[in-house]
C-alpha positions in Angstrom: 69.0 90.3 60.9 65.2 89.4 60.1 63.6 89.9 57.2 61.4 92.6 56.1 58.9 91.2 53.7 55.8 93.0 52.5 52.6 91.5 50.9 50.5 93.5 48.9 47.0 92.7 47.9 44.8 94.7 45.9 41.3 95.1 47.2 38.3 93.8 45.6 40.7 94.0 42.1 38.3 93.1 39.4 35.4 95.0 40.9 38.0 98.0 41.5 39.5 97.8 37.4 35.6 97.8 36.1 34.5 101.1 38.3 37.7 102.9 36.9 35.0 102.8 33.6 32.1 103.1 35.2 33.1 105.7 38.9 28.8 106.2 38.7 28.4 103.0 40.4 31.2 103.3 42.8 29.0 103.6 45.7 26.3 100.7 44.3 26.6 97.3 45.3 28.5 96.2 42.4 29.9 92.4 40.9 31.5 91.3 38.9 30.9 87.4 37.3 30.1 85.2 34.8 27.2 84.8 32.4 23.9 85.6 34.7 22.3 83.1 32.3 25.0 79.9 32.4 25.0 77.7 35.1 28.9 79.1 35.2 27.7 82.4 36.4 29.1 82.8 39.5 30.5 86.0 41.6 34.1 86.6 40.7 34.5 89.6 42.6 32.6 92.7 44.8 32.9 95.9 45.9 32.7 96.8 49.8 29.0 98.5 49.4 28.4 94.7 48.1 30.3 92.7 50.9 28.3 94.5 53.5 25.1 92.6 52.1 26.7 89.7 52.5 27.4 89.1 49.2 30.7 86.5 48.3 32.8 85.4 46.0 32.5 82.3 44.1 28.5 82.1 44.9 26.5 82.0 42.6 24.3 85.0 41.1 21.2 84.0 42.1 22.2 83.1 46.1 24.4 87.1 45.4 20.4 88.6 44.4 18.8 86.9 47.1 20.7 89.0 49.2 20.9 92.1 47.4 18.1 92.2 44.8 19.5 95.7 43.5 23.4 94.3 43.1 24.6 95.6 39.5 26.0 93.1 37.4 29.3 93.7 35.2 30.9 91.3 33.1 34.7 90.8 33.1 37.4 92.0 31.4 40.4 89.4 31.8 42.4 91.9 29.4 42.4 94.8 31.7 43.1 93.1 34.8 46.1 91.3 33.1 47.1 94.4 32.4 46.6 96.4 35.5 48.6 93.6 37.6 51.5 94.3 35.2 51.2 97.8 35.8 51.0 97.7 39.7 53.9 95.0 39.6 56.1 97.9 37.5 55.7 99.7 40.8 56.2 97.4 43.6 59.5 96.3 41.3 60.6 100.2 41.8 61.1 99.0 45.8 62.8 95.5 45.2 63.9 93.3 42.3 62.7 90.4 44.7 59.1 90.7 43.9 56.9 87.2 43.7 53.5 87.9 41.9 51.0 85.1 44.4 48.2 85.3 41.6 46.9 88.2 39.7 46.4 90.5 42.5 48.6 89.6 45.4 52.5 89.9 45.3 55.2 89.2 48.2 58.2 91.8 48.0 61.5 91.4 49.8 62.7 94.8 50.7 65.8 93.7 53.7 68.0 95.0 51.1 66.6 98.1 49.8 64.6 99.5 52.5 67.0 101.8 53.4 66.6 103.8 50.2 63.2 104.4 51.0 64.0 105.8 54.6 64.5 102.4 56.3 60.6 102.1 57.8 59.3 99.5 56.5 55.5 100.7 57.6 56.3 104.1 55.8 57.2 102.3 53.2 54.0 100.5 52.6 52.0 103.1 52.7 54.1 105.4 50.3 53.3 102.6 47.8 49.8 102.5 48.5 49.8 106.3 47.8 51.6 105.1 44.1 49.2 102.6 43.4 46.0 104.6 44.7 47.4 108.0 42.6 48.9 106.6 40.0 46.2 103.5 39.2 43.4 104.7 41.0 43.3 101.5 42.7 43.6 100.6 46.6 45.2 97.5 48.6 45.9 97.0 51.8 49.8 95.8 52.6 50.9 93.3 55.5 54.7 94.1 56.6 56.6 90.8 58.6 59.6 88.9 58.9 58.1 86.2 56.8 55.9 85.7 54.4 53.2 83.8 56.0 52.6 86.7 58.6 52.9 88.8 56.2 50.2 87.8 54.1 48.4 87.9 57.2 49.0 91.1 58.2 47.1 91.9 54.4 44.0 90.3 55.6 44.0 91.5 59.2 42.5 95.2 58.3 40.7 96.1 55.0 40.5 98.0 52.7 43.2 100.5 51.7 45.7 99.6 55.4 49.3 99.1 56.8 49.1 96.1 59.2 52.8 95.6 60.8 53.1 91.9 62.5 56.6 92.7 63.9 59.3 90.3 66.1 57.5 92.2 68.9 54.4 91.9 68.3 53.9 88.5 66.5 52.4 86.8 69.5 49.9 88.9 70.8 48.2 90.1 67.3 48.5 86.5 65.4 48.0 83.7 68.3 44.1 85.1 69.3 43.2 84.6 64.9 41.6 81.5 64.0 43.8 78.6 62.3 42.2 79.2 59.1 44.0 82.7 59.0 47.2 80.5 58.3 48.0 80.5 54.5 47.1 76.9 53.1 44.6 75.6 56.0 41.9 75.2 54.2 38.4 74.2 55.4 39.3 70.5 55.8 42.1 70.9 57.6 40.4 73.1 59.6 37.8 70.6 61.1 40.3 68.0 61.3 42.7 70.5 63.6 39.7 71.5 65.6 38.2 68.3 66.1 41.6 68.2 68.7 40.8 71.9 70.3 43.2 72.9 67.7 40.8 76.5 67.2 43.2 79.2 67.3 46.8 79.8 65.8 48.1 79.9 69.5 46.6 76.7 70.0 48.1 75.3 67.6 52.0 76.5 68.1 51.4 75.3 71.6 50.1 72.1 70.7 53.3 69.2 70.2 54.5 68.9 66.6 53.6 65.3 66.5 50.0 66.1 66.8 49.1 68.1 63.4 51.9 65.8 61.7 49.4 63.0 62.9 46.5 64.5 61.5 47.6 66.5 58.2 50.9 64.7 57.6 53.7 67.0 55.9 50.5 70.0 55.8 49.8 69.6 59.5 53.7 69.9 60.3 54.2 72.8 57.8 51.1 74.5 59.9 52.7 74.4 62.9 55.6 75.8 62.0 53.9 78.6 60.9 51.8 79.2 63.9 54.9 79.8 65.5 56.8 82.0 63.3 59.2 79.5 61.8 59.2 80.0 57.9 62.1 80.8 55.8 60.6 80.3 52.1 62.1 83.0 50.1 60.6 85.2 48.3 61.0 84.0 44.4 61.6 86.8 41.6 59.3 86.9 38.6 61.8 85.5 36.3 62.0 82.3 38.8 58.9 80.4 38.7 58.3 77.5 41.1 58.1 74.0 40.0 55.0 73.0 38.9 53.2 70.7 41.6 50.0 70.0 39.8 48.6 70.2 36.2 44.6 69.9 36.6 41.1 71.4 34.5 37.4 71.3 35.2 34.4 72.0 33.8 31.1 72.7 34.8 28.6 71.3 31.9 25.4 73.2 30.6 23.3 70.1 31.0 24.2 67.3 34.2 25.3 64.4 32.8 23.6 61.0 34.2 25.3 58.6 31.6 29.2 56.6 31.9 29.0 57.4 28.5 28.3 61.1 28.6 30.5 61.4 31.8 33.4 59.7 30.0 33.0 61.8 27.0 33.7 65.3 29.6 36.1 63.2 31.3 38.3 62.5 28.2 38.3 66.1 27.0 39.4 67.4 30.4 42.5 64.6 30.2 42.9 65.4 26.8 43.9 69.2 28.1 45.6 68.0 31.1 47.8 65.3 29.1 48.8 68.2 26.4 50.1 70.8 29.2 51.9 67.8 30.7 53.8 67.7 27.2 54.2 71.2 26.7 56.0 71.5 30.2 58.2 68.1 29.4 56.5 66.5 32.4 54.8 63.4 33.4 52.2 62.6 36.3 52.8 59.5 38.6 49.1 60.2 40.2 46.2 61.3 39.0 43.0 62.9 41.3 39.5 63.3 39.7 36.8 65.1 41.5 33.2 65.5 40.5 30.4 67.9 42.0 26.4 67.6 41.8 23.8 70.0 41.7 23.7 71.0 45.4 27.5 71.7 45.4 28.3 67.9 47.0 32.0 67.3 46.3 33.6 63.9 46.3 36.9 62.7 45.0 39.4 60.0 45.0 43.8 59.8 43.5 45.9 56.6 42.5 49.0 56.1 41.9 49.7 55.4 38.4 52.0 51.8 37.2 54.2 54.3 35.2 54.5 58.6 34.9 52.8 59.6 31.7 51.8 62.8 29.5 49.0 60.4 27.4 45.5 61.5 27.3 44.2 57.8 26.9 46.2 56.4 30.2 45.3 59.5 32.0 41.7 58.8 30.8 41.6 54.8 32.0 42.9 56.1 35.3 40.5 58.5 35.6 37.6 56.7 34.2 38.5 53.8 37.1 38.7 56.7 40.3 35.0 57.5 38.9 33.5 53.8 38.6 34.4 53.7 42.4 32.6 57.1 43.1 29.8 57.3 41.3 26.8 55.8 39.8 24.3 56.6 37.0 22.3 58.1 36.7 23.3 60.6 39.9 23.6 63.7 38.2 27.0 65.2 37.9 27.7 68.6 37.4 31.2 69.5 37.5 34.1 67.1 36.7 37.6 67.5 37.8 40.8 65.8 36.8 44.5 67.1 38.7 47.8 65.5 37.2 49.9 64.9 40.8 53.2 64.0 41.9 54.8 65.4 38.7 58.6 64.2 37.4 60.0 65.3 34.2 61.1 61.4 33.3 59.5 58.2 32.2 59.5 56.0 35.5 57.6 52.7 35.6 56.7 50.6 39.2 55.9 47.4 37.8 58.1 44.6 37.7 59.5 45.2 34.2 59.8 42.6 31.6 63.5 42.1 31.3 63.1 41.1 27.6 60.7 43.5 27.2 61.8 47.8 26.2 61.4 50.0 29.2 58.4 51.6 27.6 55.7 49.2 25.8 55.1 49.2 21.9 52.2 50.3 22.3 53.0 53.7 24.7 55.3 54.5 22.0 52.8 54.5 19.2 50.7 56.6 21.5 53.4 58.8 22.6 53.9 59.7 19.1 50.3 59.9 17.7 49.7 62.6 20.5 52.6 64.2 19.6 51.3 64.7 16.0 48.3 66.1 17.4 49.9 68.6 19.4 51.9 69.6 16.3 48.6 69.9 14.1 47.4 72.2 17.1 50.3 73.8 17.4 49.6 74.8 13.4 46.0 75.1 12.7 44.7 75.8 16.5 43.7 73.9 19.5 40.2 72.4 18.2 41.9 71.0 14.4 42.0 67.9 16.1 40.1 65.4 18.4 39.5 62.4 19.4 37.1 60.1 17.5 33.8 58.7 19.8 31.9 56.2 18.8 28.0 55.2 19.4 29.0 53.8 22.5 31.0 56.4 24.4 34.4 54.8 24.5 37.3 56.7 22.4 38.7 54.4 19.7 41.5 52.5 20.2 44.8 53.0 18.0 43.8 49.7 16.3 40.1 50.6 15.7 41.2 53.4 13.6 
């Protein structure tokens, strides 16, 4: 027996919660984003009277004004939407306890087991909760229905807003081979140009294409893509109470001024490890990579990974890592706007992959004594708030070592 799985995205969701305060605007380009006068102040969201001029999310305000000089600004409200998403959640959980929230505005729901309390159509289905959400929230979203997830998240995108797209058994072929491959959830841009660099263009292309090919070219991703392209995934759909393991633990930051010095770049870099290496703890995990990207004014990303000599949780090995990815990147004084650190390949163990010292202790002296100064400091956080306690800089740039202090 397939599957029936639904995927439910709300349209333009944080554009949508702010008109619910403000319905004089509702047919005004409206946006919502960040401080017009940061260099953070980017679109987070749109209305449709916005997306036809062009308008997108994540631009930033002044390339979003250049196209519509009359868009209305509104800032966000991170509280509401929290809020809302819980509230539409409530309903889809009224259809199916196997209901897997994919960010704050998206959700997959498994209804094979419960459809036929609804009157067994899964189509009919769909649109009787878009009714609930639209009367009962005032909000609309557009539903895919599919015998897998992929397709139907898919089906979500293929017509907007406020639709029913089915992608059935039937009817897989002929509605999802003509789409591009970047309709495939996780090919990305890059991925993209790689796969169509081999007339790889189209999702059809790509089922028919020989597995070995995209494996060649995107390793595990590339083989994971083609089994999507040709309806082959089985990934459950997870309920809220089961989270997926973590993959990844990673921050950024986009500074007020660019920074053109190691040592101003090293003092952004060490406060984005610093957060990275305290969620590591708080999770009981360690990294065994670590990726750091950096972005400059025109929006030119570059960045590099390495595989660490042993997992760690500790800001300062995280931070000689990282420092080491951006010697080999970068030079002063190229101006560097955004910086990026990613803790990868995640275990919940110390695991070292050096020849070990076998009169030495599994983990050196000095990790220990680092291990449980940072520990302190998450306990004085954990007490008197996250900025009790730093880490010391001195004139020039480099954070003190534990024997310095």
């Amino acid at each position: 027996m397939n599957r029936v799985i639904l995927h439910c995205d709300l349209n333009s969701f944080y554009a949508s919660v702010e008109l619910l305060s403000h319905p004089e605007l509702r047919d005004l380009p409206v946006a919502v984003c960040g401080d017009p006068s940061s260099r953070k102040g980017i679109i987070l969201a749109k209305n449709e009277p916005a997306k036809r001029y062009g308008v997108k999310t994540a631009e930033t305000i002044w390339q979003a004004r250049q196209k519509c000089p009359e868009l209305v600004l509104l800032p966000p409200h991170h509280d509401r939407y929290r809020t809302f998403s819980h509230l539409v959640n409530e309903i889809y959980g009224s259809y199916s306890d196997l209901v897997e929230p994919f960010g704050i505005d998206e959700s997959w729901l498994d209804i094979t087991g419960s459809m036929h309390l609804f009157g067994g159509n899964p189509g009919e289905i769909a649109d009787g909760i878009r009714r609930r959400v639209r009367d009962e929230l005032g909000l609309t979203l557009s539903v895919g229905v599919s015998f897998n997830k992929v397709f139907a998240k898919l089906g979500s995108d293929y017509r907007k807003p406020d639709a029913t797209t089915v992608i059935s058994p039937e009817n897989w072929r002929e509605m999802v081979w003509p789409l591009p491959v970047g309709s495939l959830l996780f090919a990305g841009p890059a991925a993209q140009r790689t796969l169509g660099q081999y007339g790889l263009h189209t999702i059809g292309q790509l089922a028919g294409a020989d597995s070995a090919l995209p494996q060649e070219l995107l390793g595990k991703l590339g083989y994971q893509l083609w089994r999507y392209a040709n309806g082959r995934d089985d990934a459950p759909v997870r309920p809220q109470h089961i989270r997926e393991p973590v993959k990844s633990v990673g921050n950024s930051s986009t500074f007020p001024e660019n920074l053109t010095t190691r040592e101003a770049v090293r003092r952004g870099t060490a406060l984005l490890c610093d957060s990275v290496a305290t969620r590591l703890r708080q999770q009981g995990l360690y990294c065994r990579c670590l990726q750091v990207g950096l972005r400059d004014p025109a929006f030119h990303n570059i960045s590099r990974q390495k595989h660490l000599p042993h997992s760690t949780h500790l800001m300062r090995e995280l931070l000689d890592a990282a420092m080491s990815l951006i010697d080999q990147i970068w030079r002063p004084p190229s101006p560097v706007r955004l910086i990026n650190v990613t803790a990868l390949d995640l275990t919940d163990q110390w695991e070292t992959f050096e020849q070990e010292d076998l009169f030495a202790p599994a983990q050196s002296r000095q990790d220990q004594r680092l291990e449980k100064l940072e520990q302190t400091m998450d306990s004085i956080r954990r007490r008197f708030g996250g900025s009790a306690i730093g880490y010391g800089e001195p004139p020039g740039g480099a954070l003190h070592d534990e024997e310095d202090q």
